[in-house]
C-alpha positions as a Python dict, from the first residue, in 0.01 Angstrom:
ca = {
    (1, 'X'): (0, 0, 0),
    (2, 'X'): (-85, -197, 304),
    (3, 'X'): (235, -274, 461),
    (4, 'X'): (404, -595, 646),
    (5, 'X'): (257, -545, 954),
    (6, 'X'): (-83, -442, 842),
    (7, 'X'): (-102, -763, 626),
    (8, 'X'): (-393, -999, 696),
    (9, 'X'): (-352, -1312, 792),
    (10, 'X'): (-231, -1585, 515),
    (11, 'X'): (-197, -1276, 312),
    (12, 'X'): (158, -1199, 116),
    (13, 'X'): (340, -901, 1),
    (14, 'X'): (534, -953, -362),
    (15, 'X'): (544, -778, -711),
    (16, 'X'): (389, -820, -1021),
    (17, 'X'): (729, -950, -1157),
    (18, 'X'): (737, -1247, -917),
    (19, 'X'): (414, -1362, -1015),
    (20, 'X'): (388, -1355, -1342),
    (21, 'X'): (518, -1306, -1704),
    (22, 'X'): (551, -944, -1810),
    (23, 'X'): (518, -937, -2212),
    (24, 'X'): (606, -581, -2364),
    (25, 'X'): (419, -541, -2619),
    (26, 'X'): (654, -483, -2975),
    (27, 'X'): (472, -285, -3307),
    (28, 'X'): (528, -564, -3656),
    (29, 'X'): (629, -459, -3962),
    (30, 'X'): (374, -200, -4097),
    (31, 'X'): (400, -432, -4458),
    (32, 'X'): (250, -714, -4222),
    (33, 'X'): (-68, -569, -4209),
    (34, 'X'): (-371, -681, -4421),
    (35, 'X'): (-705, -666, -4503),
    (36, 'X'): (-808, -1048, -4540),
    (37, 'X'): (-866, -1067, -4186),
    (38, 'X'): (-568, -1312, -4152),
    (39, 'X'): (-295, -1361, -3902),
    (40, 'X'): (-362, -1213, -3581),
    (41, 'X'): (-566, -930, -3451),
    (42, 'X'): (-368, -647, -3331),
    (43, 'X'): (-369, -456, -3013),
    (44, 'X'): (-152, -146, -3045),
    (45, 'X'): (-278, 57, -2757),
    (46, 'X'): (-575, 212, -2569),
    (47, 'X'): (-789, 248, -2838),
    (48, 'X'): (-811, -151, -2900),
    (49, 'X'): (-942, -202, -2583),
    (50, 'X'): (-1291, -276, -2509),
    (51, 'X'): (-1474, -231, -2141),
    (52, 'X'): (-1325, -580, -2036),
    (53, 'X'): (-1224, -782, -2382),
    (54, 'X'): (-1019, -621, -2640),
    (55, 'X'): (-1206, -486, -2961),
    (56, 'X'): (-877, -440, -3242),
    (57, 'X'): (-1026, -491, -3581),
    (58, 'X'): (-670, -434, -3716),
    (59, 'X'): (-472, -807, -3825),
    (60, 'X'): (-89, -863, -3853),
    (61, 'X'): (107, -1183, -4028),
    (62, 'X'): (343, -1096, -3829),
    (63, 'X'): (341, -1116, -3414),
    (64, 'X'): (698, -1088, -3225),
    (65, 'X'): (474, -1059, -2852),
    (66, 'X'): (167, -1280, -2854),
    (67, 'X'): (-102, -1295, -2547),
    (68, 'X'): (-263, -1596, -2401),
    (69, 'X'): (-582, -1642, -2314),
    (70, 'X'): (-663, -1526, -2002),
    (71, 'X'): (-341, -1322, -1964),
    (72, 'X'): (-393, -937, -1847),
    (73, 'X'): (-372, -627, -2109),
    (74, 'X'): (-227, -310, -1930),
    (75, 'X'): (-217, -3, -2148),
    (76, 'X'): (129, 128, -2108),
    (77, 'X'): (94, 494, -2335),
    (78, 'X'): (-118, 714, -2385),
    (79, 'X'): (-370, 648, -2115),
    (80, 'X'): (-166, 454, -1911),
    (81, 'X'): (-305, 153, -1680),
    (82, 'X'): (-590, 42, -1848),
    (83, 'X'): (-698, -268, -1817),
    (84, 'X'): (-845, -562, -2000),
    (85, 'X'): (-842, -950, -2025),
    (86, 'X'): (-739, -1139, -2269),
    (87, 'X'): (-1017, -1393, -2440),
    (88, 'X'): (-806, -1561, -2692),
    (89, 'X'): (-433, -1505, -2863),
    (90, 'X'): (-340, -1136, -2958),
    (91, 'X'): (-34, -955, -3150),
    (92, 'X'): (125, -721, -2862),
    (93, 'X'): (119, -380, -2986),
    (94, 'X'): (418, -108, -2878),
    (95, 'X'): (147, 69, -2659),
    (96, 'X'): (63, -251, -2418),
    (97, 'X'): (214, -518, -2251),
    (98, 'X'): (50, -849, -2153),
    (99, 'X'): (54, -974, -1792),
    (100, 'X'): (42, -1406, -1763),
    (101, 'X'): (3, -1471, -1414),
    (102, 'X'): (164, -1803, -1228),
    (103, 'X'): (-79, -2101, -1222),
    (104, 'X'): (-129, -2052, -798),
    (105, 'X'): (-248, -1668, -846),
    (106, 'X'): (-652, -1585, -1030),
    (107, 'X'): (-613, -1377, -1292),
    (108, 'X'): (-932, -1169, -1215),
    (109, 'X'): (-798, -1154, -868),
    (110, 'X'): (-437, -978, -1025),
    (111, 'X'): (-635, -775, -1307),
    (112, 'X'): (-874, -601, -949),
    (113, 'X'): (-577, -542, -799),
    (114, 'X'): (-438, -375, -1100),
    (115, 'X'): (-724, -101, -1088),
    (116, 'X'): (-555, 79, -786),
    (117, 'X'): (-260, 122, -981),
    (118, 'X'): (-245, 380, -1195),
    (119, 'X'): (-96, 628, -921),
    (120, 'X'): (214, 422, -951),
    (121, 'X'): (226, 427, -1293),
    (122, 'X'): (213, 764, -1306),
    (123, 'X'): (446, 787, -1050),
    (124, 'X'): (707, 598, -1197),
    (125, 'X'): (659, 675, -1567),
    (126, 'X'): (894, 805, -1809),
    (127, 'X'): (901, 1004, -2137),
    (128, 'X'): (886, 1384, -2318),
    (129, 'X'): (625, 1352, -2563),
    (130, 'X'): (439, 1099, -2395),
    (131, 'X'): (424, 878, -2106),
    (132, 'X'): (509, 514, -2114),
    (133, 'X'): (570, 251, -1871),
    (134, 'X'): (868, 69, -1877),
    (135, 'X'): (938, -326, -1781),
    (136, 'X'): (1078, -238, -1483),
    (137, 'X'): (865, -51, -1369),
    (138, 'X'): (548, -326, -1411),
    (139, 'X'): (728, -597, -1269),
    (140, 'X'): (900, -381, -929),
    (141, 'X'): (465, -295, -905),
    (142, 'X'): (373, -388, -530),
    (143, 'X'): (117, -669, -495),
    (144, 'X'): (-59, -823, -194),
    (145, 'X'): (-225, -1089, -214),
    (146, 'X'): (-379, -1424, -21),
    (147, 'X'): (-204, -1664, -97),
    (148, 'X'): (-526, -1903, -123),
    (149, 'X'): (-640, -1922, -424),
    (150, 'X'): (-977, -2023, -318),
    (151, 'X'): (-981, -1701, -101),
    (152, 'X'): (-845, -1526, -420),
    (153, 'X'): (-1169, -1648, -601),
    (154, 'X'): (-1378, -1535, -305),
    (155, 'X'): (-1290, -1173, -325),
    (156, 'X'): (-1303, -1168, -664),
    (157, 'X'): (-1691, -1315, -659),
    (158, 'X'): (-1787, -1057, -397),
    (159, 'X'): (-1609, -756, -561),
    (160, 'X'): (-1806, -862, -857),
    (161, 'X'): (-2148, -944, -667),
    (162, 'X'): (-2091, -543, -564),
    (163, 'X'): (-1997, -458, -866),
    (164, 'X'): (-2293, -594, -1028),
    (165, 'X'): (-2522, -416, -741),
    (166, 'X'): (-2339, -73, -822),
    (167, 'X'): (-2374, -104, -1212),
    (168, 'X'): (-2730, -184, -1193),
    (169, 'X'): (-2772, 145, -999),
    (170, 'X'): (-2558, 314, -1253),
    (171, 'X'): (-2777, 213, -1540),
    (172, 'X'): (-3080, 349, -1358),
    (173, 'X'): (-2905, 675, -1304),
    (174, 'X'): (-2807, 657, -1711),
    (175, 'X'): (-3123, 574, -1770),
    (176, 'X'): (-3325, 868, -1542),
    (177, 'X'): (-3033, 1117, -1675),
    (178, 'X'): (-3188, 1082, -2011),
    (179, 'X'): (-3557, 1052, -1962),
    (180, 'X'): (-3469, 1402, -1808),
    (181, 'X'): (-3322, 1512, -2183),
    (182, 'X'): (-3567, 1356, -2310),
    (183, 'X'): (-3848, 1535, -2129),
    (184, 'X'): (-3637, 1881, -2159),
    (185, 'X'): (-3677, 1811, -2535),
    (186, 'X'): (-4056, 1731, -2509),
    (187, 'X'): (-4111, 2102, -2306),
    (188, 'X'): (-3920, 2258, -2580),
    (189, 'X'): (-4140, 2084, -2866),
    (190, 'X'): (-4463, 2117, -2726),
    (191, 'X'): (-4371, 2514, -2622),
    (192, 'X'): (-4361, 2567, -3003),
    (193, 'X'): (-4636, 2350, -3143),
    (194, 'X'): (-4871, 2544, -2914),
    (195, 'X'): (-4956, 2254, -2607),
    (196, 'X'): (-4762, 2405, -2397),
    (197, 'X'): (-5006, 2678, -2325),
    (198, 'X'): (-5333, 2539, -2481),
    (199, 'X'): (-5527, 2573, -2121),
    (200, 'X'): (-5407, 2959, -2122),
    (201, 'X'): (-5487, 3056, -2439),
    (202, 'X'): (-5883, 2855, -2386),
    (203, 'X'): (-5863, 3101, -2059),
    (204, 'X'): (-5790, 3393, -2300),
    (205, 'X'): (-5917, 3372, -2644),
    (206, 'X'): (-6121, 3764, -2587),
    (207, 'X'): (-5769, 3934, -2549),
    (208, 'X'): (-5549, 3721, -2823),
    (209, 'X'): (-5470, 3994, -3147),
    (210, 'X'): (-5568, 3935, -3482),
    (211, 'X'): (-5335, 3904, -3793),
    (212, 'X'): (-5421, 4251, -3840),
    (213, 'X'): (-5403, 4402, -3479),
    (214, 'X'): (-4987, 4178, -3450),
    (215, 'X'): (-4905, 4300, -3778),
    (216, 'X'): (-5024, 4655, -3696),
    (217, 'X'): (-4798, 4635, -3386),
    (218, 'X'): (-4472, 4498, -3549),
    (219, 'X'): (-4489, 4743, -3810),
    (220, 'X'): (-4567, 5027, -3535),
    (221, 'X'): (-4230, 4963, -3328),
    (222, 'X'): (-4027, 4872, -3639),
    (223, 'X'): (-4066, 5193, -3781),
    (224, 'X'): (-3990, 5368, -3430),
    (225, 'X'): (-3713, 5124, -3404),
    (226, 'X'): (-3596, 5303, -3758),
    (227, 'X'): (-3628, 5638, -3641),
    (228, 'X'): (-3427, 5588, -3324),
    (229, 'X'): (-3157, 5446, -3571),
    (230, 'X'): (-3118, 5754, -3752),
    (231, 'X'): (-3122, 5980, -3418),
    (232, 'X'): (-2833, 5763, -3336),
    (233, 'X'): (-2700, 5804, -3645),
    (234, 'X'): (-2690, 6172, -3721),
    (235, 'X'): (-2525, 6154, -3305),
    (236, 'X'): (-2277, 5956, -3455),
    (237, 'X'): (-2224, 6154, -3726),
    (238, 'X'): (-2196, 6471, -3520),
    (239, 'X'): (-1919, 6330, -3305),
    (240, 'X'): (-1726, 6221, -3597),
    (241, 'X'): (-1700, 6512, -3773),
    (242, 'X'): (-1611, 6650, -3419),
    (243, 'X'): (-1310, 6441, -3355),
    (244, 'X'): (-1200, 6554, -3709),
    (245, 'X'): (-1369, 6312, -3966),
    (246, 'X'): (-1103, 6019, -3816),
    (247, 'X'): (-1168, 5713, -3967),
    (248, 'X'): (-1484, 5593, -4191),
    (249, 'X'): (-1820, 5861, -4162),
    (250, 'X'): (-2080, 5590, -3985),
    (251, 'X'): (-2288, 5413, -4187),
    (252, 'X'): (-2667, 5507, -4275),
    (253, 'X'): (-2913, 5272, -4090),
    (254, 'X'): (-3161, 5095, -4380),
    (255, 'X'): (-3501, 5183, -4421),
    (256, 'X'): (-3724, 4937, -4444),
    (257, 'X'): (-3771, 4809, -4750),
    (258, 'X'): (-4118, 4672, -4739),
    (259, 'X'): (-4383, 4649, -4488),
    (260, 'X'): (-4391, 4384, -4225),
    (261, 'X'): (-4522, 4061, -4354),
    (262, 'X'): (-4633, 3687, -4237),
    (263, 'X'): (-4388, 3404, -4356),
    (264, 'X'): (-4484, 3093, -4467),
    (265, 'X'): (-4802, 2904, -4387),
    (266, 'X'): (-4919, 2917, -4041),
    (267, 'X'): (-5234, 2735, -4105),
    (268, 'X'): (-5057, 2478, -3804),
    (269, 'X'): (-4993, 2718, -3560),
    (270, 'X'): (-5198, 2787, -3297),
    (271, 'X'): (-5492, 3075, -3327),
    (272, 'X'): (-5300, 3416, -3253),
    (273, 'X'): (-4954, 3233, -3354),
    (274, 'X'): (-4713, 3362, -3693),
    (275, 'X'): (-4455, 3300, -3877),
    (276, 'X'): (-4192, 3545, -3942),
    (277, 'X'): (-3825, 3610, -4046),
    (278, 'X'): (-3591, 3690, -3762),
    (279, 'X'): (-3488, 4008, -3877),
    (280, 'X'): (-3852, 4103, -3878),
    (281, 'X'): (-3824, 4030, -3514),
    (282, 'X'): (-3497, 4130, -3446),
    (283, 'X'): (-3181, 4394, -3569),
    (284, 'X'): (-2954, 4125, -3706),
    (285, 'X'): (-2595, 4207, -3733),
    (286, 'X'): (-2186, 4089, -3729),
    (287, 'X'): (-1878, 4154, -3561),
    (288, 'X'): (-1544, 4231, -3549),
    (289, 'X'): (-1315, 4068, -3840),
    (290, 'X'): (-979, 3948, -3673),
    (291, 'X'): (-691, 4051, -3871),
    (292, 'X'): (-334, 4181, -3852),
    (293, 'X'): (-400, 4490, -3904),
    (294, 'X'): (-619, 4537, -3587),
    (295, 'X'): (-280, 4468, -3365),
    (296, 'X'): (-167, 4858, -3447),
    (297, 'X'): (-510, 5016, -3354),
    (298, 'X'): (-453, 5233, -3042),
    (299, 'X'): (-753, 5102, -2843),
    (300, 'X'): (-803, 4728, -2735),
    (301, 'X'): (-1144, 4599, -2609),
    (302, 'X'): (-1248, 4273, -2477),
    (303, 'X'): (-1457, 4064, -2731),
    (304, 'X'): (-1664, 3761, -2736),
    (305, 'X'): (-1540, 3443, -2955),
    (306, 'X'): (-1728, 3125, -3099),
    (307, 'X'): (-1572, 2971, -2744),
    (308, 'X'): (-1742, 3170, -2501),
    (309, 'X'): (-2103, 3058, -2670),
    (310, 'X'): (-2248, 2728, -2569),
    (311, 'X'): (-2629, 2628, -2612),
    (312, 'X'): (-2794, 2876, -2338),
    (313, 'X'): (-2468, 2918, -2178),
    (314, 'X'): (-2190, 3187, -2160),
    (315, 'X'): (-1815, 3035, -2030),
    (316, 'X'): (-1640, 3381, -1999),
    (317, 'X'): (-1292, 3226, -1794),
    (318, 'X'): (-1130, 3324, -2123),
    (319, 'X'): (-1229, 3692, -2274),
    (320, 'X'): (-994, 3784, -2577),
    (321, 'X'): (-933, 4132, -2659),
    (322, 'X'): (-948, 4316, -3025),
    (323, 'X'): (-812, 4628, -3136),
    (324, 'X'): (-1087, 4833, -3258),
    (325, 'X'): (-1190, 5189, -3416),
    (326, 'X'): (-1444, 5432, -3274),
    (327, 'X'): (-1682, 5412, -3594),
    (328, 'X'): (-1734, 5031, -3541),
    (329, 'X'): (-1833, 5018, -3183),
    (330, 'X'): (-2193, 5136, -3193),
    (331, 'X'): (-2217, 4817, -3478),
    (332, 'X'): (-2049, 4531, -3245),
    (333, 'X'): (-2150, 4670, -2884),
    (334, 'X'): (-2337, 4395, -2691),
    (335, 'X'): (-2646, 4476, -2508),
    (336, 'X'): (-2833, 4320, -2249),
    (337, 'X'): (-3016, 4023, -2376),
    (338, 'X'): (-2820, 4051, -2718),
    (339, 'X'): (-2861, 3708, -2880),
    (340, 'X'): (-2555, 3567, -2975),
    (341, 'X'): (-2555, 3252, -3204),
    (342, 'X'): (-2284, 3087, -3339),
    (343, 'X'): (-2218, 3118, -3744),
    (344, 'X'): (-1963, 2794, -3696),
    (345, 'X'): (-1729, 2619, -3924),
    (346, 'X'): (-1745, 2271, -3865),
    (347, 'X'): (-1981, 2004, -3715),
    (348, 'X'): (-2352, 2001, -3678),
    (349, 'X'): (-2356, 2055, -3345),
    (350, 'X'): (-2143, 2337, -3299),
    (351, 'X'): (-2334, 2566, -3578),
    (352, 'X'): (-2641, 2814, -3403),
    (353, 'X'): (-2549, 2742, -3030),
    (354, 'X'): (-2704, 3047, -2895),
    (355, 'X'): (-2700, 3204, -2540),
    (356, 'X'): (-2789, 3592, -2399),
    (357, 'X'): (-2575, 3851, -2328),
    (358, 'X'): (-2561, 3917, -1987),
    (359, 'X'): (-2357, 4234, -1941),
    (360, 'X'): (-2131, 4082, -1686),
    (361, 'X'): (-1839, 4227, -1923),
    (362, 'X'): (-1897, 4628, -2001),
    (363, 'X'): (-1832, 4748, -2262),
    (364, 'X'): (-1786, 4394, -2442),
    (365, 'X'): (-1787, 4388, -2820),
    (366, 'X'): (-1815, 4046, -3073),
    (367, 'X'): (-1641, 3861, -3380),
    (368, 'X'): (-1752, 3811, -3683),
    (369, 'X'): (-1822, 3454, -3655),
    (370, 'X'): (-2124, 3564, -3349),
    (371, 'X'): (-2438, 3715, -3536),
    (372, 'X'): (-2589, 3928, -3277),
    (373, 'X'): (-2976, 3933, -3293),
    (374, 'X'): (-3105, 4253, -3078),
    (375, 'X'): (-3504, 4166, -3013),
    (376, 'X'): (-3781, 4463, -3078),
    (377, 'X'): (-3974, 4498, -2810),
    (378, 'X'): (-4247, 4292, -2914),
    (379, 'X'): (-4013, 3963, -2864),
    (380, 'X'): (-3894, 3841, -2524),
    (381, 'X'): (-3515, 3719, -2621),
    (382, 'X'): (-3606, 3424, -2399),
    (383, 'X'): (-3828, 3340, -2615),
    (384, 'X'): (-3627, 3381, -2928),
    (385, 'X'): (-3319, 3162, -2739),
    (386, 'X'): (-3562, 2911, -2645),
    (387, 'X'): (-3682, 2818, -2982),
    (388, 'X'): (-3382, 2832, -3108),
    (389, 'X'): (-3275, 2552, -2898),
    (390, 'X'): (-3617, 2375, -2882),
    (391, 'X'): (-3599, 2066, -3166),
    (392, 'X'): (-3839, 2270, -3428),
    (393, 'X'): (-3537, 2546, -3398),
    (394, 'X'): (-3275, 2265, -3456),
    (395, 'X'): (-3398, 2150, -3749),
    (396, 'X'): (-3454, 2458, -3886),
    (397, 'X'): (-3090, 2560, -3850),
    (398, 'X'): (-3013, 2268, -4006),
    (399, 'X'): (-3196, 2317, -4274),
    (400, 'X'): (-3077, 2640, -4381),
    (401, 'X'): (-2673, 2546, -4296),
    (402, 'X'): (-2432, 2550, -4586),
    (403, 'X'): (-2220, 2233, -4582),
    (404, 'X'): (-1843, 2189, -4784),
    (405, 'X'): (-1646, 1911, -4688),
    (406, 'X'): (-1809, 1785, -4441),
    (407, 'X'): (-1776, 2174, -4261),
    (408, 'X'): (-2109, 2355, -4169),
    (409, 'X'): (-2227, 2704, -4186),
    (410, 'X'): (-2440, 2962, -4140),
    (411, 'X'): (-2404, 3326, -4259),
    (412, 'X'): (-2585, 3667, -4180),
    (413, 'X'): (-2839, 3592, -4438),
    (414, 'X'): (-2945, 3218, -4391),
    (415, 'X'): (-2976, 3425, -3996),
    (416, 'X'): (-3160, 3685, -4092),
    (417, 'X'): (-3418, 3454, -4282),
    (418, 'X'): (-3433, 3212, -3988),
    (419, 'X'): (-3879, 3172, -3984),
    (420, 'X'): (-3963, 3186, -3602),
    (421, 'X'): (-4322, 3168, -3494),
    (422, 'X'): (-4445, 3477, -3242),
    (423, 'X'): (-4729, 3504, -3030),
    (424, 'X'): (-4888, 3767, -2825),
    (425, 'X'): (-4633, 3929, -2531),
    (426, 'X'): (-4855, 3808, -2324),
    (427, 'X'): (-4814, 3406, -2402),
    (428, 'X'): (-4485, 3481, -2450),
    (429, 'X'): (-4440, 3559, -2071),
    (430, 'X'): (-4654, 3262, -1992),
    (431, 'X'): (-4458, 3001, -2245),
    (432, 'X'): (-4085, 3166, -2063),
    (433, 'X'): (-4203, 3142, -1688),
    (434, 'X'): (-4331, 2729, -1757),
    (435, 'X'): (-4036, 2673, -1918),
    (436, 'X'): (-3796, 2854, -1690),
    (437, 'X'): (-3923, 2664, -1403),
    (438, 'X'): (-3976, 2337, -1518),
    (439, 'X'): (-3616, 2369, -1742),
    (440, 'X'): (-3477, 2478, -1408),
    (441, 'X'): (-3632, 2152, -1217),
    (442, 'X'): (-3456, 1982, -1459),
    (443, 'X'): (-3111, 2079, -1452),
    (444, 'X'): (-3139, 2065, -1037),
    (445, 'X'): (-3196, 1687, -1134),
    (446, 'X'): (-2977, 1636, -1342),
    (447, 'X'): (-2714, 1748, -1160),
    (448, 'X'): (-2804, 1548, -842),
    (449, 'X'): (-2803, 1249, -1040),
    (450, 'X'): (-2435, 1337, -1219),
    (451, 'X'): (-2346, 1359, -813),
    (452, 'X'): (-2463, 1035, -749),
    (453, 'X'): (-2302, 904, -1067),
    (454, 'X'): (-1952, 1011, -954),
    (455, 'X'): (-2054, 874, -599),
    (456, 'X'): (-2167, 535, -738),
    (457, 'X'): (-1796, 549, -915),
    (458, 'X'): (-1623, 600, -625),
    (459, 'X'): (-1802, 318, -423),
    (460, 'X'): (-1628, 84, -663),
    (461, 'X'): (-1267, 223, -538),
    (462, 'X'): (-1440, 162, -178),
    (463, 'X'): (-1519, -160, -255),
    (464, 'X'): (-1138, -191, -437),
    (465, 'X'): (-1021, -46, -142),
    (466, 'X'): (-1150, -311, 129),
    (467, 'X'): (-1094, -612, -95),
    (468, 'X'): (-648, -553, -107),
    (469, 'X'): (-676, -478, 238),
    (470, 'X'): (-825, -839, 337),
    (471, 'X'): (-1174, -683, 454),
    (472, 'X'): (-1382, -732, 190),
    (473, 'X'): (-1493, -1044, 275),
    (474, 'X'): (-1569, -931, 683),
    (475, 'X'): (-1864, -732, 535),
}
């Protein structure tokens, strides 16, 4: 706070008590309360406050603490020091006070002032389970100010003439931030309807496979796939029956049960594109159940949780660890470029985030609640992730979810029968390295314009800055 000597000239030093009213805000009687929409409306704390009018929709017959028009609303709970002005009368809740400044001070002027408070607040709060202000502390708050009114209206029209300038540049940034989503969203669409790579497949219609010759193929390295399963297998077995039989004999991989087939209609998919299931494409499979009986196993290994999977992203500050037996390791072992997508219990959003493994944990294993899809060969997992994310792959999660309550879903099955279109390998390299470098263009973006966001934020304490210090109005 600027101090005696630093004070401009015709400028005064005071508190908030000495120039106004402090009104504590005091909760009525819960039986005051109605639904006719008579009385007054209620403001009981932060979440009745609007960007610079309140917004309660809550009315009392009862009001102890009453605002004026005009008067300031400080949030004293919760999230302590926020601000807003009062347009007409209002019931004081418990979690605000109301602030009626003396006829010779601006309002506006008071309420600008009380934006570079909230470190004192803080500072000088109280309270276990929460914070609150008390009165003493609001009215001992330090406040300079000229003691001009007109000069009080002056800062306040220039901090609001930058103001103004700053928020229009803020909205711009807003505005680019989600043309960039929204043309992130349009390269995800249009790699999956086939426009994406239109000019490379004109440039390569001689090589492109026939339903026959891709169908051939997947059939070809699923059955290999199937034989190195039971190599694995009959390993497996070997070393369990070597370490005594201890614990359950390893399971027998499936054979397929029928021969590789096209899904649905592809009649809309571009020439050389198919529909299939996932687990055509891919060895689907769960994790480890968490229980209490895992806490006695001898061996504990990190594992991955619904937490550590975002949408293309792995957050790995937090890696839990599982007790675990030998047999179920080869099942819940994470590979390199393991998809992992998230079976979820709860909102639309958070049901089929999916990301790729990136070994930077090893060994790492995975819950139940991750379905791990490990891609054939004839699948880039980029791909895979990629449409899974793009709005076609949305939608068809979605579809398929399972929904109680209000509570979403998705299970190994409704996975497993996920219908992904495939290309060649070949335009599946092409439709990865466009999107990797025009997805990464993006997010370089969109980060420099979140940096200039938080800049364009902190040019408004600048501008708070200069105006209590009397040199707002020198520039």
């Amino acid at each position: 706070m600027t101090t005696e000597q630093q004070l401009p000239k015709g400028w005064k030093k005071t508190t908030l008590g000495e120039i106004s009213i402090v009104k504590m805000g005091q909760s009525p009687n819960g039986k005051s309360y109605n639904k006719e929409k008579e009385g007054y409306l209620l403001i009981g704390g932060a979440s009745d406050l609007g960007d610079i009018y309140p917004s309660p929709k809550q009315y009392t017959n009862e009001a102890t603490k009453l605002s004026k028009a005009n008067d300031i609303i400080i949030c004293i709970r919760a999230t302590i020091g926020r601000l807003n002005l009062s347009d007409k009368v209002y019931c004081l809740g418990r979690g605000v006070a109301g602030i009626e400044v003396n006829a010779n001070v601006e309002a506006k002027f008071i309420w600008y002032s009380l934006m570079n408070s909230e470190t004192y607040l803080l500072k000088n709060s109280t309270g276990t389970t929460f914070q609150q202000v008390s009165s003493h502390t609001l009215k001992k708050l330090p406040i300079v100010y000229p003691t001009s009114k007109e000069t009080q209206q002056a800062i306040v029209n220039k901090i609001e003439s930058l103001f103004a300038e700053i928020d229009a540049g803020i909205d711009s940034l807003k505005t680019a931030a989600q043309q960039i989503q929204q043309y992130r969203q349009s390269l995800l669409k249009n790699a999956f309807n086939g426009e994406l790579t239109k000019e490379w497949r004109s440039k390569h219609a001689d090589t492109l496979p026939s339903e026959n010759e891709l169908l051939a193929q997947i059939q070809t390295t699923c059955e290999q796939h199937h034989a190195q399963q039971l190599a694995d297998w009959q390993t497996a077995v070997s070393q369990w029956e070597q370490n005594g039989k201890e614990g359950k004999k390893p399971s027998k991989p499936k054979a397929p049960t029928q021969a590789v087939k096209f899904e649905e209609n592809f009649a809309d998919l571009p020439r050389g594109w198919f529909n299939f299931s996932l687990d055509t494409l891919a060895e689907i499979s769960g994790g480890l159940t968490k229980n209490a009986k895992r806490g006695s196993f001898k061996e504990k290994v990190p594992y991955l949780r619904v937490a550590n999977v975002y949408a293309n992203e792995l957050k790995l500050d937090e890696i839990a660890t599982i007790g675990i037996q030998e047999n179920e390791k080869a099942r819940t072992l994470l590979k390199t470029n393991d998809l992992l997508i998230v079976e979820g219990n709860g909102s639309i959003e958070q049901i089929g985030r999916v990301a790729i493994w990136n070994n930077t944990i090893n060994p790492c294993y995975h819950q139940n609640h991750l379905i791990k899809a490990r891609c054939y060969p004839f699948v880039l997992p980029k791909f895979a992730l990629y449409f899974l994310i793009s709005p076609m792959g949305r939608e068809r999660i979605i579809n398929v979810a399972s929904s109680t309550t209000g509570l979403h879903t998705l299970s190994l099955t409704k996975v497993a029968n996920l219908i992904i279109p495939v290309c060649s390998l070949a335009e599946q390299t092409e439709i990865v390295a466009i999107l990797e470098s025009k997805l990464t263009a993006c997010d370089q973006l969109a980060a420099e314009l979140s940096k200039q966001l938080k800049q364009a934020e902190l040019l408004k304490q600048a501008v708070l800055k200069a105006a209590f210090s009397g040199s707002l109005l020198d520039k």
